[in-house]
MMTF fields as JSON, N, C-alpha, C and O atoms, coordinates in Angstrom:
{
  "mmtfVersion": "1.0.0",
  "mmtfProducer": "UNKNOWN",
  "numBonds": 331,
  "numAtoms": 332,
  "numGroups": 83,
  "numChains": 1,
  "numModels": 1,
  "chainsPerModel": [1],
  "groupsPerChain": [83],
  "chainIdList": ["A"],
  "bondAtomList": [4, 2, 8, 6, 12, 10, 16, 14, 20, 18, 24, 22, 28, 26, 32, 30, 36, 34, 40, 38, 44, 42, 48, 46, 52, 50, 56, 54, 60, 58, 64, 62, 68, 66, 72, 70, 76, 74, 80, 78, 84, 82, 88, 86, 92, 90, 96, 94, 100, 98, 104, 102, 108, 106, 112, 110, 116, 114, 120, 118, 124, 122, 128, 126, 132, 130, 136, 134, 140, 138, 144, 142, 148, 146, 152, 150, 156, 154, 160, 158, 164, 162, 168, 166, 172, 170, 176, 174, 180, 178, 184, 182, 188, 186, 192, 190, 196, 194, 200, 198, 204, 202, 208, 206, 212, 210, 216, 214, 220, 218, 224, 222, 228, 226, 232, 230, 236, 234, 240, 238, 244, 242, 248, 246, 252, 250, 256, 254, 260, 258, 264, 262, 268, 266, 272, 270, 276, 274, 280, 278, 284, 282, 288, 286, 292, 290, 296, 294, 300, 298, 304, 302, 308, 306, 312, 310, 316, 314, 320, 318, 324, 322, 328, 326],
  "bondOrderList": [1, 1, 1, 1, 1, 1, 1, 1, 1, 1, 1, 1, 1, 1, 1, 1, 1, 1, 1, 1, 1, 1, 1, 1, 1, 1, 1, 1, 1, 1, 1, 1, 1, 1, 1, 1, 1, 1, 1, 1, 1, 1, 1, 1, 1, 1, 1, 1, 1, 1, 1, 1, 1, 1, 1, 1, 1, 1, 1, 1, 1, 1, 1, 1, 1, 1, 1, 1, 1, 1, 1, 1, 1, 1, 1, 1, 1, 1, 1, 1, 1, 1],
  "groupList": [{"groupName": "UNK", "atomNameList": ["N", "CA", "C", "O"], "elementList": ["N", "C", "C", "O"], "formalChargeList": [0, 0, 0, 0], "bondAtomList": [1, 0, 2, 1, 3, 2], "bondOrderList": [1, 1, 2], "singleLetterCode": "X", "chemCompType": "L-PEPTIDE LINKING"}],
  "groupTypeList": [0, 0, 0, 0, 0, 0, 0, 0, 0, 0, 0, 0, 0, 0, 0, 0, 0, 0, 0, 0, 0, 0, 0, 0, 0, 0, 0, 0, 0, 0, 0, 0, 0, 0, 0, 0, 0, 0, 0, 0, 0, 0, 0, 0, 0, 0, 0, 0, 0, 0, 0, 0, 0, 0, 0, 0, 0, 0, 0, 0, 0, 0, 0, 0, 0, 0, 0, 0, 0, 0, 0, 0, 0, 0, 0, 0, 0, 0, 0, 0, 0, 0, 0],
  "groupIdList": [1, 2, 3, 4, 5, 6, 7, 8, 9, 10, 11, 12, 13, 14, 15, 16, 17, 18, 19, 20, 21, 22, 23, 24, 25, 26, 27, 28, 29, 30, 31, 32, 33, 34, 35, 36, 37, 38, 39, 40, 41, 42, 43, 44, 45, 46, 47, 48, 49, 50, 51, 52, 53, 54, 55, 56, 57, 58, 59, 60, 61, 62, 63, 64, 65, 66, 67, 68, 69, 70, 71, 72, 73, 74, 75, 76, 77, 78, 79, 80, 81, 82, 83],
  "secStructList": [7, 6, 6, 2, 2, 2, 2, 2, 2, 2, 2, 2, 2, 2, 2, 2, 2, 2, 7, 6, 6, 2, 2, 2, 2, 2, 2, 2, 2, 2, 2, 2, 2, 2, 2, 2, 2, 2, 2, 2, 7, 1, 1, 2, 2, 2, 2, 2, 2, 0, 0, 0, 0, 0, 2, 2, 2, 2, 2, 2, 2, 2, 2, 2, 2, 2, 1, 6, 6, 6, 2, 2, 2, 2, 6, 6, 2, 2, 2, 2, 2, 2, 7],
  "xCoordList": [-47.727, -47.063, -48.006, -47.776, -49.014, -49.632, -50.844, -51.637, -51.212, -51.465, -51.291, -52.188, -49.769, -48.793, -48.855, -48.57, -49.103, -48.966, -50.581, -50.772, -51.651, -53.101, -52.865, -52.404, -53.08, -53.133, -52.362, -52.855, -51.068, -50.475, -51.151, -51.596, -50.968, -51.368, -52.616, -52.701, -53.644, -55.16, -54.836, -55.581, -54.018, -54.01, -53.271, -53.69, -52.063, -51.778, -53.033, -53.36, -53.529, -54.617, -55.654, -55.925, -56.365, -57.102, -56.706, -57.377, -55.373, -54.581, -54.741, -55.035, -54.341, -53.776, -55.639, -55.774, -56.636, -57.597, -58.532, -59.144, -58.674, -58.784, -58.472, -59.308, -56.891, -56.0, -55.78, -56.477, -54.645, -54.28, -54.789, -54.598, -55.502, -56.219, -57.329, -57.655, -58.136, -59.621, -59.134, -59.27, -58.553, -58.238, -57.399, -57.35, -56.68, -56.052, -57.296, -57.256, -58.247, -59.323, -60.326, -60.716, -60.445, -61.459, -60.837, -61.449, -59.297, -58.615, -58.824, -59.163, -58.574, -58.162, -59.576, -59.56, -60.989, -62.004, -62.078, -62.494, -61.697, -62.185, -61.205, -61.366, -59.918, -58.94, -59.49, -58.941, -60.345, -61.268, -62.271, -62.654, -62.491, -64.027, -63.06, -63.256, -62.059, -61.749, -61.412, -61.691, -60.675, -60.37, -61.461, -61.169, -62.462, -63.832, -64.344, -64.936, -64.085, -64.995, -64.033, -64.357, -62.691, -61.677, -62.184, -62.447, -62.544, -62.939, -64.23, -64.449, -65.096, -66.386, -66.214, -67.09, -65.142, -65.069, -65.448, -65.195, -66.126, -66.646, -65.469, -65.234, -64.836, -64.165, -62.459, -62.096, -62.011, -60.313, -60.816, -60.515, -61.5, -61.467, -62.002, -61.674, -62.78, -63.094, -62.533, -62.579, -61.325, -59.987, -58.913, -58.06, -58.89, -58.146, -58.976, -58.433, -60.164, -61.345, -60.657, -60.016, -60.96, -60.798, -59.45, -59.406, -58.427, -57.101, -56.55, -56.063, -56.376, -56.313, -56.341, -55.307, -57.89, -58.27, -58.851, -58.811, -59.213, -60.377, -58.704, -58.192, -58.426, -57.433, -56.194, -55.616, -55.561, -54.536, -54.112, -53.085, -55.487, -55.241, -55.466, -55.144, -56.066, -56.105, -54.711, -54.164, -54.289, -52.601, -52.165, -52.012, -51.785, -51.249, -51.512, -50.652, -53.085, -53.51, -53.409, -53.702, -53.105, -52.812, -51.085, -50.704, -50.268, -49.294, -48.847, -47.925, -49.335, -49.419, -50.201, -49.89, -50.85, -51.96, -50.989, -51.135, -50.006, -49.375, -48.067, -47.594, -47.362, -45.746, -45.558, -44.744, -46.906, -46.958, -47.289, -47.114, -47.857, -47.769, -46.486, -46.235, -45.893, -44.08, -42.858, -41.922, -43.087, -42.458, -41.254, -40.1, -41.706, -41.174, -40.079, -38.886, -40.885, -40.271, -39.162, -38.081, -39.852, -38.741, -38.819, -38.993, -38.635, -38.913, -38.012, -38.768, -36.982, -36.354, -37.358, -37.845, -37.603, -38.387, -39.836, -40.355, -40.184, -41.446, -41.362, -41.922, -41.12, -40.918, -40.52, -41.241, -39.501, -38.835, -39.914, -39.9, -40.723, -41.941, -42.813, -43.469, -43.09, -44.327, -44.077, -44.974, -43.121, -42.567, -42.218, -41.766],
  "yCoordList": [-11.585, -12.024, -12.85, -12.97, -13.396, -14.223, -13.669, -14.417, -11.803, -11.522, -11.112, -10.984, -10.82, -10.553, -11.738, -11.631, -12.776, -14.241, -14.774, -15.935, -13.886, -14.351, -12.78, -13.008, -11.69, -10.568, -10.156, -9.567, -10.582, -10.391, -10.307, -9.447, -12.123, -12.781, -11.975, -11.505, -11.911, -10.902, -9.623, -9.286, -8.708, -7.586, -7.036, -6.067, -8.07, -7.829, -8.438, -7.877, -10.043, -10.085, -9.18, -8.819, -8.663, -7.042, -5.987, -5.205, -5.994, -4.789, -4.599, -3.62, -6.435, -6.377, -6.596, -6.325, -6.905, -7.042, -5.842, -5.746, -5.133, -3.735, -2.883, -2.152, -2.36, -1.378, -1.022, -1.388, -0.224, 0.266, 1.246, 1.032, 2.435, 3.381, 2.684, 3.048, 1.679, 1.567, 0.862, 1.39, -0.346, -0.717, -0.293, -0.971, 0.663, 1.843, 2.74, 3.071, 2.96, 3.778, 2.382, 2.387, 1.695, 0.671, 0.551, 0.703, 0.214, -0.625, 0.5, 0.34, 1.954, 2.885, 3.022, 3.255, 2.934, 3.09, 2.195, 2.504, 0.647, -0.084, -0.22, -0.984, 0.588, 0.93, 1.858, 1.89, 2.613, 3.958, 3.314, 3.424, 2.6, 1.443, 0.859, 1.101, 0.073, -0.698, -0.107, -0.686, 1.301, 1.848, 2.626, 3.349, 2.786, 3.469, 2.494, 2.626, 1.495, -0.212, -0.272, -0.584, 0.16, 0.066, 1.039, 0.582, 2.338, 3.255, 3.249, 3.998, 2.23, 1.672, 0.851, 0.901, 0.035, -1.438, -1.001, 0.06, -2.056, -2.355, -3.194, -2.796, -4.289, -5.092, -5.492, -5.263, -5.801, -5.879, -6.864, -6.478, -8.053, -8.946, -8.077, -8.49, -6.941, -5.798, -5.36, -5.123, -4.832, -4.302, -4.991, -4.404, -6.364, -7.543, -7.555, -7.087, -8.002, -8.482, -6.758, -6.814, -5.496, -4.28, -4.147, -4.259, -3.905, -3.702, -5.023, -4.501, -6.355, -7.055, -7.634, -7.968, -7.968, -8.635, -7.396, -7.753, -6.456, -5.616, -4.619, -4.624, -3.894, -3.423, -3.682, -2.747, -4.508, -5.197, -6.241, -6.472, -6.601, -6.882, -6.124, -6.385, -4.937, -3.706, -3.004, -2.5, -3.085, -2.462, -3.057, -2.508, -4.739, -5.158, -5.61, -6.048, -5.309, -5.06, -3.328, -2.988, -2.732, -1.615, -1.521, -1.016, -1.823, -1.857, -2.902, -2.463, -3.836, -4.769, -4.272, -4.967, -3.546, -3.434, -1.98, -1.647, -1.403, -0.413, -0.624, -0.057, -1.426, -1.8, -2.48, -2.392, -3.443, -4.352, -4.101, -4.804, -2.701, -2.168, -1.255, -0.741, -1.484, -0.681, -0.749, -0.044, -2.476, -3.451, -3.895, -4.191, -3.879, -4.137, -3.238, -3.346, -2.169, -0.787, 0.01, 0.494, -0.028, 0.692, 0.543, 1.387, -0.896, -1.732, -0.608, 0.27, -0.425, -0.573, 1.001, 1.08, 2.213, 3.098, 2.806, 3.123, 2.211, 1.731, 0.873, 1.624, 0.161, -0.787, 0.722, 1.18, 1.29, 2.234, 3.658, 4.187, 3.94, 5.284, 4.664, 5.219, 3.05, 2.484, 2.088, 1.484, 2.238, 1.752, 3.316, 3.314],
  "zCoordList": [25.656, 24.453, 23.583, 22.38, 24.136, 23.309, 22.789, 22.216, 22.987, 22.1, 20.874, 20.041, 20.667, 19.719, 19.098, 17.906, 19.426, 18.443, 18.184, 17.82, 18.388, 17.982, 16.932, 15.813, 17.178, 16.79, 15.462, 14.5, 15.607, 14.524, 13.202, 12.442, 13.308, 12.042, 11.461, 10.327, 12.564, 12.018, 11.647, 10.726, 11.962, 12.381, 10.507, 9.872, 10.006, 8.815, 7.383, 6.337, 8.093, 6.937, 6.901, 5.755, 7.83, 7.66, 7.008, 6.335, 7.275, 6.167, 4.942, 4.258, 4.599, 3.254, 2.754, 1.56, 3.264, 2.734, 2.593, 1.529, 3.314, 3.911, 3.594, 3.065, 3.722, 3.581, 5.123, 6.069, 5.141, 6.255, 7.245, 8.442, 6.795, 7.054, 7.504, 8.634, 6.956, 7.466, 8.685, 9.789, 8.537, 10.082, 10.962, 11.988, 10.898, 11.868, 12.767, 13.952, 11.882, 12.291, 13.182, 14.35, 12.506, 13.44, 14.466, 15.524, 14.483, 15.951, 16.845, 18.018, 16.165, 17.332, 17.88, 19.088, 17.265, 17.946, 18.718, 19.835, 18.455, 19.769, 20.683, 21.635, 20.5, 21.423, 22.21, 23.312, 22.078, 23.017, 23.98, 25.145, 22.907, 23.476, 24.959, 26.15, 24.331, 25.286, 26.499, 27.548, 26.492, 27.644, 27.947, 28.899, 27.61, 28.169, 28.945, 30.016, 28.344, 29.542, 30.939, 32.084, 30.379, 32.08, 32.71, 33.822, 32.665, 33.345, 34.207, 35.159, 33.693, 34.034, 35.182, 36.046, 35.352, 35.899, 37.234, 37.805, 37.635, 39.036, 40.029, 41.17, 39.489, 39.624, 39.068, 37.914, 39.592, 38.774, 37.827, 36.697, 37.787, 36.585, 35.278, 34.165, 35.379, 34.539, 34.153, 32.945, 35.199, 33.996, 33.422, 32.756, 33.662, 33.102, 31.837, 30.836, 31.732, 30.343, 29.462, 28.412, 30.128, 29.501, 28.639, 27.414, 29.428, 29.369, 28.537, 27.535, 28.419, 28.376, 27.371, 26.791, 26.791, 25.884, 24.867, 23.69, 25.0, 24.566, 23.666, 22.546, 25.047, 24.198, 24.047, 23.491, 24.289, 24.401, 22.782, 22.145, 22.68, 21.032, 20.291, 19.132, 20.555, 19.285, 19.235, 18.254, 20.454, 19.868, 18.908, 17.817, 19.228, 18.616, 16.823, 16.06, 16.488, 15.238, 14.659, 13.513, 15.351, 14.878, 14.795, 13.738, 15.501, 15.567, 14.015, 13.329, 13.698, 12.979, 11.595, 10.628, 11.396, 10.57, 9.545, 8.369, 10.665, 9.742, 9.405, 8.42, 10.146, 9.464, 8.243, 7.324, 8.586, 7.647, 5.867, 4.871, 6.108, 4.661, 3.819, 2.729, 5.223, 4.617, 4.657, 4.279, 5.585, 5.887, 4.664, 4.975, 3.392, 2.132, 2.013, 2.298, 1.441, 1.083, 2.001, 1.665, 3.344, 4.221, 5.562, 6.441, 5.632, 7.214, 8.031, 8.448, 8.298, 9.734, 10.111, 11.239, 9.06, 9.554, 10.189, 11.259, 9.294, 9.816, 11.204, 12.003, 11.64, 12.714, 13.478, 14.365, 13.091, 14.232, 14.861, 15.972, 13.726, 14.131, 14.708, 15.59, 14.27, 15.398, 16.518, 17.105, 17.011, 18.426, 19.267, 20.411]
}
């Protein structure tokens, strides 16, 4: 949960500074990244750091990075296709 409460907040100011598309495309690459590093791990603290921190906040900036631009216009769809 408490990446949902660091992530958020970043995940919409990237948006709105950005646009939606460029950081949809960045998160989902280091969403690949991140689960390419779990696949690597030697160790469980590897797939905690992987899973975790790596991609665990890119959901939540991607998840964040696209409602938040349609949030206005036509929240309950939006919230409802990203889930």
């Amino acid at each position: 949960m408490r990446h949902c409460a660091v992530a958020g907040p970043i995940g919409s100011k990237l948006s709105d500074k950005f646009g939606c598309r460029a950081v949809t495309m960045t998160g989902g690459l280091l969403l690949c990244i991140g689960l390419a590093l779990c696949s690597l791990a030697t160790k469980l603290f590897h797939v905690y750091l992987a899973l975790g921190v790596v991609a665990g906040i890119n959901i939540y900036i991607l998840y964040n990075s696209c409602t938040s631009v349609y949030i206005d216009r036509d929240g309950a769809n939006a919230v409802g296709m990203s889930i």
